[in-house]
C-alpha positions in Angstrom: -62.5 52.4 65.6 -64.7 54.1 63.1 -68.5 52.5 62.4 -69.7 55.7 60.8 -68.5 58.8 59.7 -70.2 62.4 60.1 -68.7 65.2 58.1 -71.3 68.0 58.5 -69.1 70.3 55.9 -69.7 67.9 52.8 -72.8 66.3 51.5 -72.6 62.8 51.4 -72.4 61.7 47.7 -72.7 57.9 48.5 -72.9 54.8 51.5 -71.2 51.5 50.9 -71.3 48.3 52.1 -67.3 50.0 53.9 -67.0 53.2 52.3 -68.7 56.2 52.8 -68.1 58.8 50.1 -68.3 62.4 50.3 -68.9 65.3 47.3 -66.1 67.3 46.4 -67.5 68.6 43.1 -65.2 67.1 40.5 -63.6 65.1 43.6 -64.7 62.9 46.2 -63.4 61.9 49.6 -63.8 58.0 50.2 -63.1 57.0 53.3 -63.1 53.4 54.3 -65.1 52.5 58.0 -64.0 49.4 59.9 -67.4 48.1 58.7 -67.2 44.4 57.6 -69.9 42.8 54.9 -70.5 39.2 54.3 -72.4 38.0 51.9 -73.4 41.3 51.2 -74.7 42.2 54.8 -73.1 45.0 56.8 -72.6 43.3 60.2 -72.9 45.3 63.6 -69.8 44.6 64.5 -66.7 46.5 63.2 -63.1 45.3 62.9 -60.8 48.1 64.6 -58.2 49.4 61.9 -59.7 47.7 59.0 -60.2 50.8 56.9 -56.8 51.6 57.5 -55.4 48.1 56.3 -57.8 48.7 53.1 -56.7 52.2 52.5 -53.1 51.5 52.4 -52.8 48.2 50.8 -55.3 49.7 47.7 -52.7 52.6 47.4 -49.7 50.2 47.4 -51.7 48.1 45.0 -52.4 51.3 43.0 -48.7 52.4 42.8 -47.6 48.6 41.6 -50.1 48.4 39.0 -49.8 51.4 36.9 -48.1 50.1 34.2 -51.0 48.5 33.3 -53.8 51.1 34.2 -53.8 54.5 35.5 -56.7 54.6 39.0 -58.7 57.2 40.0 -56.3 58.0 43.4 -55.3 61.9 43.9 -54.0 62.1 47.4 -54.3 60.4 50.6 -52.1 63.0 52.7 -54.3 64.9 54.5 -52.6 68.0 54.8 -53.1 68.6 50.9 -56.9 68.2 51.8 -59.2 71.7 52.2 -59.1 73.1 54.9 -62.3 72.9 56.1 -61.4 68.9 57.0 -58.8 70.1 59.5 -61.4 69.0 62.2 -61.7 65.1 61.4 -58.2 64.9 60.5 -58.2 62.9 63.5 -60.6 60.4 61.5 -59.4 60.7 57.8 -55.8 60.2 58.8 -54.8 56.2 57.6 -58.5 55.0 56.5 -59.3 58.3 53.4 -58.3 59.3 49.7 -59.1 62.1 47.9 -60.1 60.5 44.4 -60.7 61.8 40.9 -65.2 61.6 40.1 -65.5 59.1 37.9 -68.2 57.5 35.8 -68.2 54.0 37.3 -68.8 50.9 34.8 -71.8 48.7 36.6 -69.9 45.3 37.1 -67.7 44.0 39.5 -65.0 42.4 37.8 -64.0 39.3 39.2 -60.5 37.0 38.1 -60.0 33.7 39.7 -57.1 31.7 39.4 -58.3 29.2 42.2 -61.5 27.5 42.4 -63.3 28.3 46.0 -66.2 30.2 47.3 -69.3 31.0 44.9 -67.7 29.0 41.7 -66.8 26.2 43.8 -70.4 26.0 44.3 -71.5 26.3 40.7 -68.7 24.1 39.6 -70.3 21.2 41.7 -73.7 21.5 40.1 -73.0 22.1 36.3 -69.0 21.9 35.8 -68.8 25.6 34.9 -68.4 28.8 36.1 -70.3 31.8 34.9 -71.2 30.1 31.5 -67.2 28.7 31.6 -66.6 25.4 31.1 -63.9 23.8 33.5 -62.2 20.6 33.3 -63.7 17.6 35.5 -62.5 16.6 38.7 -61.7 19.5 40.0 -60.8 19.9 43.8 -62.3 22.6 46.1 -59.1 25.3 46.3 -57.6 23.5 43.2 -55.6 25.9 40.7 -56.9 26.3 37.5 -54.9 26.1 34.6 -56.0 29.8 33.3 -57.9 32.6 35.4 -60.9 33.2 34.1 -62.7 36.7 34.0 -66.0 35.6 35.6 -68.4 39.2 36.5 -71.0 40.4 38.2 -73.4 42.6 38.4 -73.4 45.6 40.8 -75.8 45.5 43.8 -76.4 48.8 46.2 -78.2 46.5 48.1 -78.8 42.9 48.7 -76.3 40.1 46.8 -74.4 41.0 43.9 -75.5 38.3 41.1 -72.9 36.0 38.7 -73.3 36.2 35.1 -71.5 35.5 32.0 -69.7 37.3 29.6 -72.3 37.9 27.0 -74.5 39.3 29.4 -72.1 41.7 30.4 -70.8 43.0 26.5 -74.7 43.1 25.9 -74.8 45.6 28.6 -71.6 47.6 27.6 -70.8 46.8 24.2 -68.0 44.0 23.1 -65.1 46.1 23.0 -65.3 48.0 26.4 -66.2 44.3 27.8 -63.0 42.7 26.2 -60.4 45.5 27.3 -61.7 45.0 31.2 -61.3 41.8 30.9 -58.2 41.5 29.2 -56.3 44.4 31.6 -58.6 42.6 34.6 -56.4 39.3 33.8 -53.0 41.2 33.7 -53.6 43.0 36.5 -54.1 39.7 38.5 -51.5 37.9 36.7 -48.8 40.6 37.8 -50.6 41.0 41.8 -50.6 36.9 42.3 -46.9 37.0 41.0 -45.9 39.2 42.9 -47.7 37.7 46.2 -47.1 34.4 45.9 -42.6 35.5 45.8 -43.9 37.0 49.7 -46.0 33.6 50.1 -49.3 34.6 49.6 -51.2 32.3 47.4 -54.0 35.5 45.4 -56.7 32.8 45.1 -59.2 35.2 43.7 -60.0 39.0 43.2 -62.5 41.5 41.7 -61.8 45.0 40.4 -64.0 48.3 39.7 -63.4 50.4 36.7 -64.0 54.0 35.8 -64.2 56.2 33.2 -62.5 59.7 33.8 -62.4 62.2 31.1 -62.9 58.8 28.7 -59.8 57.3 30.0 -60.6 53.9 31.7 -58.8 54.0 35.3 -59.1 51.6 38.9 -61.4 52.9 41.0 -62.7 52.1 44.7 -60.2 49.2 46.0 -57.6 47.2 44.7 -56.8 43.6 46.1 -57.1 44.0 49.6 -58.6 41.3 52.1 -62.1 42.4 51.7 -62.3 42.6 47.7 -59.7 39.1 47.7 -58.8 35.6 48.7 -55.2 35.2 50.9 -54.4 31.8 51.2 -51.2 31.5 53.2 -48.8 29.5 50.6 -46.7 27.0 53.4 -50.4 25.6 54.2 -51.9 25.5 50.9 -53.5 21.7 50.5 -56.6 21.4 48.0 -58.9 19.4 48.6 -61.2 22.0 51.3 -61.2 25.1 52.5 -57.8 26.9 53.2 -56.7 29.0 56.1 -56.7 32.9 55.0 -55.3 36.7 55.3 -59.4 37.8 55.1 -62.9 37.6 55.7 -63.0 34.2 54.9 -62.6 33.6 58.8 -66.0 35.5 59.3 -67.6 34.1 56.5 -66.9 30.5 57.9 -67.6 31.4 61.6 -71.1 33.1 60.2 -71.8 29.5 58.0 -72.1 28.2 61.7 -74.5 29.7 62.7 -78.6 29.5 62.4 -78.3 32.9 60.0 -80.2 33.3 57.1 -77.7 35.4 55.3 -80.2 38.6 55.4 -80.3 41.5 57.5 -80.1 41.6 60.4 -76.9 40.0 61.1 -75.5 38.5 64.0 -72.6 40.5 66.4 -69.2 39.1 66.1 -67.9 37.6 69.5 -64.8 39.4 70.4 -62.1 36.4 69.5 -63.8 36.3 65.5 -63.4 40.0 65.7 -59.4 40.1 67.4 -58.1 37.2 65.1 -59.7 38.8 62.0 -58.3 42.2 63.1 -55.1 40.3 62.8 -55.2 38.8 59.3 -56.0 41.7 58.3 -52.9 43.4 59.7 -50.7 40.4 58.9 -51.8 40.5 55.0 -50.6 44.0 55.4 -47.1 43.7 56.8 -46.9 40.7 54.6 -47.3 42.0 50.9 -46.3 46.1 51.8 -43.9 46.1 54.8 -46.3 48.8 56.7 -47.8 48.1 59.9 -51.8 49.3 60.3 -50.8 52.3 62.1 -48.4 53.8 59.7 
């Protein structure tokens, strides 16, 4: 299990709610913790082998998608890695990527296809989502009839905030705004396709872009049970709630509790943290074929 990481040879270029990042001049090396976040809290308690599940389901996603988008991924073998990493190969192997620097654009980019979570919430107090407006009578967990692009803004710390699309083309300009959004909503189009034919219902997602040498590319993750919604498609029933492939389980088990949502945040009993350890792994097997240790 890895809660930090500590490599003494590189300066650290960034922290992450999951990833720690490390300078490599025009590269970085991302590697992803088994740190879990909800509702933008780092919790104390880590999910063994959870980087690993998000390392190798974003490269599979990264691979299937580049028809539609190049992504920022250079290697994740560690014996094309310098040298001087040889000593934490015991670390890096399974959970790190070496990955092109890029200029990152300051949204998260978020396509749902399914109404849950945050825009269930809005949708029950206005009838739209992020300045959308939705049909009426919508279920919790119902499917909606188009995904909608719905972003948000970028937080180091704290909660990341909803906002419309005007706000964000007033922030990047109209056409940089419209081409995310447009490859955003292929790139989920061809994922939930592709998903639902191994019976996993891609109820939601949100993407990163960057900019390398001007070319717009995927960066950070790529629909994995952290950055998506996994609704097992046998049990799907709207109408509530649906069981999941992600941290849906801890956000629900967390909602029990007296917690305020802000740091600090409770520990995770060891059942939340075993049964989470194995949706994560199941998602895995499920859409790739690879078991966590691979």
């Amino acid at each position: 299990m890895v809660f930090e990481t500590n490599i003494q040879e590189l300066p650290l270029f960034k922290k992450g709610k999951v990833r720690d990042v490390y300078d490599l001049e025009d590269r970085l090396l991302l590697i992803a913790t088994d740190r879990i976040s909800c509702f933008d809290v780092v919790l104390p308690t880590a999910i063994p082998g959870k980087g690993k599940v998000l390392t190798q389901i974003s490269r599979f996603w990264f691979s299937f998608l580049e028809e539609i988008i190049g992504n920022h991924l250079i290697t994740v073998d560690i014996q094309k890695y310098p040298s001087r990493l040889r000593p934490y190969w015991d670390v890096l192997k399974g959970r790190s990527m070496i990955v092109k620097k890029c200029e990152v654009v300051p949204f998260e980019c978020v396509v749902r296809g399914y109404i849950s979570g945050s825009a269930w919430k809005e949708y029950q107090e206005n009838g739209t989502v992020c300045g959308i407006d939705l049909p009426v009578n919508l279920k919790e967990s119902d499917r909606l009839e188009k995904p909608i692009f719905t972003p948000a803004t970028k937080a180091e710390t704290g909660h990341d905030e909803n906002v419309d699309f005007e706000y964000m083309k007033s922030h990047i300009g109209e056409g940089l705004a419209t081409k995310i959004r447009e490859i955003s909503i292929n790139l989920y189009q061809k994922a939930r396709l592709y998903a639902e034919q191994k019976g996993i219902i891609l109820a939601d997602t949100k993407f990163e872009f960057g900019f390398d040498q001007g070319n717009l590319v995927l960066v950070d993750e790529v629909f994995t049970p952290d950055s998506s919604r996994f609704w097992p498609k046998s049990q799907y029933q709207p109408g509530g709630g649906q069981p999941s492939f992600d941290k849906q389980f801890v956000r629900d088990y967390l909602k029990s509790l007296n917690w305020d949502k802000n740091p600090p945040a409770p520990e995770l009993p060891e059942e939340i943290v075993e049964k989470t350890r194995q949706k994560y792994s199941e998602a895995l097997r499920i859409l790739t074929g690879a078991g966590a240790g691979t």
